[in-house]
Backbone as XML, in Angstrom:
<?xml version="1.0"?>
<chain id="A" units="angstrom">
  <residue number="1" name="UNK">
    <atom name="N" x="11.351" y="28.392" z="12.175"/>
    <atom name="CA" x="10.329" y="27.700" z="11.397"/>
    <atom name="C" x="8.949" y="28.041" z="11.964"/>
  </residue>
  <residue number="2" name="UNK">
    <atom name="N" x="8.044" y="28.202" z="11.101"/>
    <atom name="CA" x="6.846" y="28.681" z="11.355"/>
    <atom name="C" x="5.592" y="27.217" z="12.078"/>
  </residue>
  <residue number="3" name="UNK">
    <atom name="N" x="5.359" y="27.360" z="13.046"/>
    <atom name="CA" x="4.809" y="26.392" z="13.737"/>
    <atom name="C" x="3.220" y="25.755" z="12.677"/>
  </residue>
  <residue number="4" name="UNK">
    <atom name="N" x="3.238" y="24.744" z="12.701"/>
    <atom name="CA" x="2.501" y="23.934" z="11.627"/>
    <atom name="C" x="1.318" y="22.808" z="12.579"/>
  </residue>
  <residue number="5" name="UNK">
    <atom name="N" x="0.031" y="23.387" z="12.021"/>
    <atom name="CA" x="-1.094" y="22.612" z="12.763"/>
    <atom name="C" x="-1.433" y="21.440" z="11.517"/>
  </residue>
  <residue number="6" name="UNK">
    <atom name="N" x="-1.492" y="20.246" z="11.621"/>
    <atom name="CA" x="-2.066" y="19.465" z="10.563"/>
    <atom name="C" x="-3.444" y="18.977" z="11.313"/>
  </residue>
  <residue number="7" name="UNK">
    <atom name="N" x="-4.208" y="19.082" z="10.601"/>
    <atom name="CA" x="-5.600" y="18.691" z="10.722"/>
    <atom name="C" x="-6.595" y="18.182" z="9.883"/>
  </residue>
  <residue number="8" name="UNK">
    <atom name="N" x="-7.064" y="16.714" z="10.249"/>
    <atom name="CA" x="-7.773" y="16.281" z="8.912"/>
    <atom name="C" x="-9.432" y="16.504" z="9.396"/>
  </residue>
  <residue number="9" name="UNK">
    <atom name="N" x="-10.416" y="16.676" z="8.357"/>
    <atom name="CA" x="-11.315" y="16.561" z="8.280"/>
    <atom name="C" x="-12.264" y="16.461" z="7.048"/>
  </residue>
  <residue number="10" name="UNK">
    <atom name="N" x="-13.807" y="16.419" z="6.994"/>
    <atom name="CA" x="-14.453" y="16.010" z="5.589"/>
    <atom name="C" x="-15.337" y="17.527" z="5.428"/>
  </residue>
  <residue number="11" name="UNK">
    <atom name="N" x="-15.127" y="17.333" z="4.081"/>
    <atom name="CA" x="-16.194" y="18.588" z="3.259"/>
    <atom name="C" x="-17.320" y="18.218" z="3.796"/>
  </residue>
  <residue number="12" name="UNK">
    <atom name="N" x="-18.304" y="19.566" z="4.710"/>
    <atom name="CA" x="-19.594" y="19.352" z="4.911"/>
    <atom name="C" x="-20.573" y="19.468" z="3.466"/>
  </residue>
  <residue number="13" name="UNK">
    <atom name="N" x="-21.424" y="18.954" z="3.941"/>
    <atom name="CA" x="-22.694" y="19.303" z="3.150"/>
    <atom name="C" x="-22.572" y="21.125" z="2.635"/>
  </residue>
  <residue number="14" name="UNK">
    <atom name="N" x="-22.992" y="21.253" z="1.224"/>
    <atom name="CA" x="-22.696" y="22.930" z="1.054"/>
    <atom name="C" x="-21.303" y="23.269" z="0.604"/>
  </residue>
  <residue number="15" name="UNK">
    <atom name="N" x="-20.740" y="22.264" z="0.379"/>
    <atom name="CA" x="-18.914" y="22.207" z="-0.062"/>
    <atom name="C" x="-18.257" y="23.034" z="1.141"/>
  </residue>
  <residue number="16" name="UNK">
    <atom name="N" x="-18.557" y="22.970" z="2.534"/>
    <atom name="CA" x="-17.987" y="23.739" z="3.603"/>
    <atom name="C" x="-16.663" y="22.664" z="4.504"/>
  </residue>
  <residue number="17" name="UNK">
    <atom name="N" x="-15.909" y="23.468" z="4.614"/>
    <atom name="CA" x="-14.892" y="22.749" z="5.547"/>
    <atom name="C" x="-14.194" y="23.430" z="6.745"/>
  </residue>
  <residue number="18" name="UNK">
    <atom name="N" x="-14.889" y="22.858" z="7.782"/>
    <atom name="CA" x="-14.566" y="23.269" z="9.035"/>
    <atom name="C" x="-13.351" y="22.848" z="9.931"/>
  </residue>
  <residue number="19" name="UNK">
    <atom name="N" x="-12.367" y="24.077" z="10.467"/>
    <atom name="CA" x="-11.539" y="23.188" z="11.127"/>
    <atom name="C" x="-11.625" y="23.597" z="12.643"/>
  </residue>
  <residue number="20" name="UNK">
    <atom name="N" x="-11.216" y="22.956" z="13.675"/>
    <atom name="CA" x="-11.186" y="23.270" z="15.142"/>
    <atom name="C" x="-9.933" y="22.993" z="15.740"/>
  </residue>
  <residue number="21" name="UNK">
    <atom name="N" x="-9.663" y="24.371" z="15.986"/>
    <atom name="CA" x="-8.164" y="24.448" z="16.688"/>
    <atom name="C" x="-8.108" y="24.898" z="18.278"/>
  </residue>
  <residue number="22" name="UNK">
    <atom name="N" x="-8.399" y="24.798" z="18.901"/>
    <atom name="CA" x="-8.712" y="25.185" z="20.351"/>
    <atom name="C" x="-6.833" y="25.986" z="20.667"/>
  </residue>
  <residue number="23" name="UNK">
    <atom name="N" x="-6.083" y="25.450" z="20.256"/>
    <atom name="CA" x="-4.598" y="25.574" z="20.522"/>
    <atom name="C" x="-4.581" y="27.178" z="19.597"/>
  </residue>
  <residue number="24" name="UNK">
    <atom name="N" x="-5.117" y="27.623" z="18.759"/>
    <atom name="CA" x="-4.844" y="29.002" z="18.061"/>
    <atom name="C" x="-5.866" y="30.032" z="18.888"/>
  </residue>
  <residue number="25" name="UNK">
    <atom name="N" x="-5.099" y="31.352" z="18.876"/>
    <atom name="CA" x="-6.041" y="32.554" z="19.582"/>
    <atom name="C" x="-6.897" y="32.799" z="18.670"/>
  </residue>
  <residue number="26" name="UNK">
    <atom name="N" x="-8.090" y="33.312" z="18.959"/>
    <atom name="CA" x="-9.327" y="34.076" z="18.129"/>
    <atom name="C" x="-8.046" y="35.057" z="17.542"/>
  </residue>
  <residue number="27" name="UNK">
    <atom name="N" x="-8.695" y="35.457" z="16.235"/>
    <atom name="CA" x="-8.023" y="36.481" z="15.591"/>
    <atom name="C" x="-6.321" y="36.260" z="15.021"/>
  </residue>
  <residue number="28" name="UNK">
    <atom name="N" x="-6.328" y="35.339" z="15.287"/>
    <atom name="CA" x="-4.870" y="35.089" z="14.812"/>
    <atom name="C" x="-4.871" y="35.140" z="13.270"/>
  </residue>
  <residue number="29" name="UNK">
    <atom name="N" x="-3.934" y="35.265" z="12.869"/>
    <atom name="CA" x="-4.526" y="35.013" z="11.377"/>
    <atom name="C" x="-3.123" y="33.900" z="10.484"/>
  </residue>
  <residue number="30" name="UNK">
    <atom name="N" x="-4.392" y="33.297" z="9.961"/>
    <atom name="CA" x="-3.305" y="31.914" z="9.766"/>
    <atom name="C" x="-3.577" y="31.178" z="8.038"/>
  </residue>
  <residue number="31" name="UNK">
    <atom name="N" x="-3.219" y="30.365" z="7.361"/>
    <atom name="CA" x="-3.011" y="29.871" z="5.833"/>
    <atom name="C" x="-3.421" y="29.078" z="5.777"/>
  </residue>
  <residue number="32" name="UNK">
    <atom name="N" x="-4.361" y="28.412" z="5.336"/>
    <atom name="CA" x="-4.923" y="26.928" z="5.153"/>
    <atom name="C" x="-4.552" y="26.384" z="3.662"/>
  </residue>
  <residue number="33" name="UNK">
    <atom name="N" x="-3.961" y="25.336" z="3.820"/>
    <atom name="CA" x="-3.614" y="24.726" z="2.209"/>
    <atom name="C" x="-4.195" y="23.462" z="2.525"/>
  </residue>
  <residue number="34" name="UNK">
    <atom name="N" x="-5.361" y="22.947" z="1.618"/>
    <atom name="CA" x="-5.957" y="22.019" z="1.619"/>
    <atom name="C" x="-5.586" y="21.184" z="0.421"/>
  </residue>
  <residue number="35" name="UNK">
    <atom name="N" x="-5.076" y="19.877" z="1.151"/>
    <atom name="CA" x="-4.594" y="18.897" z="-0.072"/>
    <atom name="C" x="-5.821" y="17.674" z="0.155"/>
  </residue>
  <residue number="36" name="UNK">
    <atom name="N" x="-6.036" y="17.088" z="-0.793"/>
    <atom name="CA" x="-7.609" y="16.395" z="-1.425"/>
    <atom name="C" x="-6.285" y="14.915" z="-1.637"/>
  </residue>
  <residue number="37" name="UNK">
    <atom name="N" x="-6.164" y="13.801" z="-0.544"/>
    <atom name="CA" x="-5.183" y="12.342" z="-0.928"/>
    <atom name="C" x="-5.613" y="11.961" z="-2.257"/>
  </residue>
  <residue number="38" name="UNK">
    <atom name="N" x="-4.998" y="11.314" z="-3.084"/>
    <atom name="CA" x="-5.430" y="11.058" z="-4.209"/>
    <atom name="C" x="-5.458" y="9.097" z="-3.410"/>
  </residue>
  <residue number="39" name="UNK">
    <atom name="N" x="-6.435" y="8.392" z="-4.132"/>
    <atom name="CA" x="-6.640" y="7.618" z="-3.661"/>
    <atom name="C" x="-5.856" y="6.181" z="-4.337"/>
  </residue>
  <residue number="40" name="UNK">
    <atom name="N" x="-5.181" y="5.380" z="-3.680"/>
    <atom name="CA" x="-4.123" y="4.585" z="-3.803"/>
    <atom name="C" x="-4.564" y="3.110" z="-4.042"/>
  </residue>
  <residue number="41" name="UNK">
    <atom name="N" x="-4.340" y="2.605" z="-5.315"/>
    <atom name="CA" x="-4.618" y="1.615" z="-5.384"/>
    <atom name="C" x="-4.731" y="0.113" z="-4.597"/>
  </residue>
  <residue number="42" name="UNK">
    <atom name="N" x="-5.507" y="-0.233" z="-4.231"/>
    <atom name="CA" x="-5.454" y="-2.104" z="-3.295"/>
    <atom name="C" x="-4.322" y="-2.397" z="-3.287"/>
  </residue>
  <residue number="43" name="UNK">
    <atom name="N" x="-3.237" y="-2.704" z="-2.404"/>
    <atom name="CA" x="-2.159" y="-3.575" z="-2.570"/>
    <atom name="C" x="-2.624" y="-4.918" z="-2.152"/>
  </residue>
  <residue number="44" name="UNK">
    <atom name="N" x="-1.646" y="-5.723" z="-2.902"/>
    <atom name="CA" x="-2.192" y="-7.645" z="-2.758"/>
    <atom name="C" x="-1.746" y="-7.316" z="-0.570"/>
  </residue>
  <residue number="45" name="UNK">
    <atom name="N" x="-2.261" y="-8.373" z="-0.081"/>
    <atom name="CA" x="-2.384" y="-8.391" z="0.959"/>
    <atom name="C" x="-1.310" y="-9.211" z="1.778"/>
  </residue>
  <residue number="46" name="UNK">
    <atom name="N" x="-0.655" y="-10.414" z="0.775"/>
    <atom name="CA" x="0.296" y="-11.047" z="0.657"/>
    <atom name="C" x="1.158" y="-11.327" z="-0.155"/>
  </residue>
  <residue number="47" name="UNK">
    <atom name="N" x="2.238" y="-12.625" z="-0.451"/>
    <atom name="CA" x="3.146" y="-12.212" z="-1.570"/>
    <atom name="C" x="2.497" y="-13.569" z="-2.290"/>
  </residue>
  <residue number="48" name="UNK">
    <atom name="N" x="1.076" y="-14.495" z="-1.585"/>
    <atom name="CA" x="0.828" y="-15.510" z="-2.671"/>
    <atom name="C" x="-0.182" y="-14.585" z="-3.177"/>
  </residue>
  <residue number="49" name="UNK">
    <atom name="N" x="-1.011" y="-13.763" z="-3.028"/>
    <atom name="CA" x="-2.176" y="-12.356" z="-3.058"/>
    <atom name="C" x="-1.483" y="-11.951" z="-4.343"/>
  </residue>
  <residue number="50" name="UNK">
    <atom name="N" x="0.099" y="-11.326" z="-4.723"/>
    <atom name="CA" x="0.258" y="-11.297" z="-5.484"/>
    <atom name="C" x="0.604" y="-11.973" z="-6.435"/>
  </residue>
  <residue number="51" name="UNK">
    <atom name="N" x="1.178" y="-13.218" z="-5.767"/>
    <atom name="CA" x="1.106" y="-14.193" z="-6.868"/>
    <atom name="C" x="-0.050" y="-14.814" z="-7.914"/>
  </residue>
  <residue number="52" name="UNK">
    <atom name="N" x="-1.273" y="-14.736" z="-7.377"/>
    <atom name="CA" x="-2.413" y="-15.222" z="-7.966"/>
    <atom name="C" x="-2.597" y="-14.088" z="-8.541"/>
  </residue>
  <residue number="53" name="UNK">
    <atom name="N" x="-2.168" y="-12.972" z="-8.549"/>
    <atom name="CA" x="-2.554" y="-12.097" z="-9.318"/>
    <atom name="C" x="-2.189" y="-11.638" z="-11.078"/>
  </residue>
  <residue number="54" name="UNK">
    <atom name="N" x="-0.949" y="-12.483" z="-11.038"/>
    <atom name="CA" x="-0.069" y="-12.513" z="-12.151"/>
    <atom name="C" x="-0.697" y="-13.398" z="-13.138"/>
  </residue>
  <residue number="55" name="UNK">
    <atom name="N" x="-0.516" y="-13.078" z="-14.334"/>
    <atom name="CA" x="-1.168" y="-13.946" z="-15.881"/>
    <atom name="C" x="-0.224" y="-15.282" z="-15.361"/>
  </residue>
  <residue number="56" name="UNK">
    <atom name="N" x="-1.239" y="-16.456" z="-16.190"/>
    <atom name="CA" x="-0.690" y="-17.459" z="-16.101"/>
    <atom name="C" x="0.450" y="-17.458" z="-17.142"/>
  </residue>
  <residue number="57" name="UNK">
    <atom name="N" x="1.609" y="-18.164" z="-17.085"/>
    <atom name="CA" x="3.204" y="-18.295" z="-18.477"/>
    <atom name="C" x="3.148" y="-19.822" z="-18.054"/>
  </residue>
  <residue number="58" name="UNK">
    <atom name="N" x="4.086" y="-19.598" z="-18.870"/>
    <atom name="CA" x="4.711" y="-20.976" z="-18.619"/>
    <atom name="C" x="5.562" y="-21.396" z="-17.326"/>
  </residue>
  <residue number="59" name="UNK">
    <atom name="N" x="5.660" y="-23.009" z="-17.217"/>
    <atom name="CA" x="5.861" y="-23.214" z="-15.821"/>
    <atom name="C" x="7.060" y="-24.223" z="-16.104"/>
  </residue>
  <residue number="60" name="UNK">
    <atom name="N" x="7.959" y="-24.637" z="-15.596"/>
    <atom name="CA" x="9.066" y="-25.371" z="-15.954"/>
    <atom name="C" x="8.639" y="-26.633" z="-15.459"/>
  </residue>
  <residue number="61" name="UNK">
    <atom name="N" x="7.850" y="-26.641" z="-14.901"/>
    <atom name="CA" x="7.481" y="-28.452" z="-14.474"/>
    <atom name="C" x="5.890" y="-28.327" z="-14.630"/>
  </residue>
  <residue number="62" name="UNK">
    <atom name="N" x="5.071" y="-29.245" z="-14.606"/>
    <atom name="CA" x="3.794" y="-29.320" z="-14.906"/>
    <atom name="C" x="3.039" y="-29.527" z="-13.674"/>
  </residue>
  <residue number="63" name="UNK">
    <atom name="N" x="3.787" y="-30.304" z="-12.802"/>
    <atom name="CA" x="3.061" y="-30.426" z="-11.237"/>
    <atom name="C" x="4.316" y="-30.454" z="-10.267"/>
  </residue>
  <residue number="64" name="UNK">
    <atom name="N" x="4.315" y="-30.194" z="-8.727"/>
    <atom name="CA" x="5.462" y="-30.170" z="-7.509"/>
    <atom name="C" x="5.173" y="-31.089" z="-7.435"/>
  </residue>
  <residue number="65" name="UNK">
    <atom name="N" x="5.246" y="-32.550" z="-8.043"/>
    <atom name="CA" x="5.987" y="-33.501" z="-7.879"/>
    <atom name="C" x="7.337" y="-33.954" z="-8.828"/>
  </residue>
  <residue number="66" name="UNK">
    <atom name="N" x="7.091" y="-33.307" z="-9.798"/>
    <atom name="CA" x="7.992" y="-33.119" z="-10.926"/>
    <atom name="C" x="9.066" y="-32.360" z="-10.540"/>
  </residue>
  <residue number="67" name="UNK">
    <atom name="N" x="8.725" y="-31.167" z="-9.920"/>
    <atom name="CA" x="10.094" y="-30.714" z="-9.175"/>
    <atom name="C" x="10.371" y="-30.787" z="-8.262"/>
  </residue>
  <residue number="68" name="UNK">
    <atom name="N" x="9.588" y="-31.601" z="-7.109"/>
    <atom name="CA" x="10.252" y="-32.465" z="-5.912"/>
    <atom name="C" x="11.622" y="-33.509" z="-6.826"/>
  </residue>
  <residue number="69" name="UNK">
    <atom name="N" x="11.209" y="-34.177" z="-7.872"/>
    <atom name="CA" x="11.919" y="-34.809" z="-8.083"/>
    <atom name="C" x="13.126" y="-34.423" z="-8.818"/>
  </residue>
  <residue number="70" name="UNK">
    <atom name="N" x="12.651" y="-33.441" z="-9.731"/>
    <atom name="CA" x="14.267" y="-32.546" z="-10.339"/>
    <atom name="C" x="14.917" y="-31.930" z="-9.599"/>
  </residue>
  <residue number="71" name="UNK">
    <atom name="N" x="14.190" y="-31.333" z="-8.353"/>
    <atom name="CA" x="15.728" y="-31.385" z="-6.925"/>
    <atom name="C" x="16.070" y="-32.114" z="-6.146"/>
  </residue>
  <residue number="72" name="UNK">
    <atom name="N" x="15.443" y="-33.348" z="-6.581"/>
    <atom name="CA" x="16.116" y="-34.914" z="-5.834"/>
    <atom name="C" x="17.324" y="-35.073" z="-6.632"/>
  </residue>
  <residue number="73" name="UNK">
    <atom name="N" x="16.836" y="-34.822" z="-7.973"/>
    <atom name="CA" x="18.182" y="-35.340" z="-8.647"/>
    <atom name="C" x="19.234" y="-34.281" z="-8.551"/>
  </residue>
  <residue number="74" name="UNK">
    <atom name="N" x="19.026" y="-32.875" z="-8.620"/>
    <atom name="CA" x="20.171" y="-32.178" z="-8.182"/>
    <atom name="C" x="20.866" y="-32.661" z="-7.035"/>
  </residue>
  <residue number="75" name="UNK">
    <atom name="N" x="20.131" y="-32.939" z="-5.949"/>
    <atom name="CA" x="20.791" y="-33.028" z="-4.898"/>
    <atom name="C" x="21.574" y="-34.571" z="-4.725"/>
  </residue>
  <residue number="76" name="UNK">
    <atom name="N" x="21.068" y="-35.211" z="-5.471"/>
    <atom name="CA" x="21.766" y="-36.842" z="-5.737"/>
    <atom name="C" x="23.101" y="-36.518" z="-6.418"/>
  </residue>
  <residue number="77" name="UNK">
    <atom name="N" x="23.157" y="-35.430" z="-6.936"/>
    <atom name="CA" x="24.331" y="-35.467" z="-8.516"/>
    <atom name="C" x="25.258" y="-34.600" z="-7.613"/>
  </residue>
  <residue number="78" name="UNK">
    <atom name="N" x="25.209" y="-33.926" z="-6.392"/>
    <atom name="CA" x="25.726" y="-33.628" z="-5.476"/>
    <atom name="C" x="27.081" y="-34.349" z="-4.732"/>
  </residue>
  <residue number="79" name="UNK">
    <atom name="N" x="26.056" y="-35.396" z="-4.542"/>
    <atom name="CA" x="26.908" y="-36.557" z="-3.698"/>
    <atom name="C" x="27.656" y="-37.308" z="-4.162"/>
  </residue>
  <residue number="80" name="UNK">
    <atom name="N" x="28.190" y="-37.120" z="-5.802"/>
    <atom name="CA" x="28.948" y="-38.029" z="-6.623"/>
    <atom name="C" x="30.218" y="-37.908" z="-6.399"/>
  </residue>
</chain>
């Protein structure tokens, strides 16, 4: 396998792009394939990040006290 230098750097001023390899001999002669990251959308930061991020729908209870209490009663109908 052909030994592989990865090296990042930015387009100068003049659309120029310089790289510095101290590890290659003068005169060597070598392939540069320059890939340009395509840039990746924000991910939510958390999983409530994504939750607030979602359209409001419909909700099966109207407030968490309503379903504090509809898993009281599951858990009551349990014990029968």
């Amino acid at each position: 396998m052909e030994p592989t230098l990865r090296v990042e750097t930015t387009v100068l001023p003049g659309h120029r792009i310089e790289i510095g390899a101290p590890q290659l001999a003068e005169g060597t002669k070598v392939e540069v394939i320059v890939v340009v990251p395509q840039e990746r959308p924000a991910q939510a930061a958390s999983a409530l990040d994504f939750l607030d991020s979602l359209p409001p729908g419909p909700r099966a209870f109207k407030s968490w006290e309503q379903y504090e209490s509809h898993l009281q009663e599951e858990r009551d109908s349990w014990e029968r």
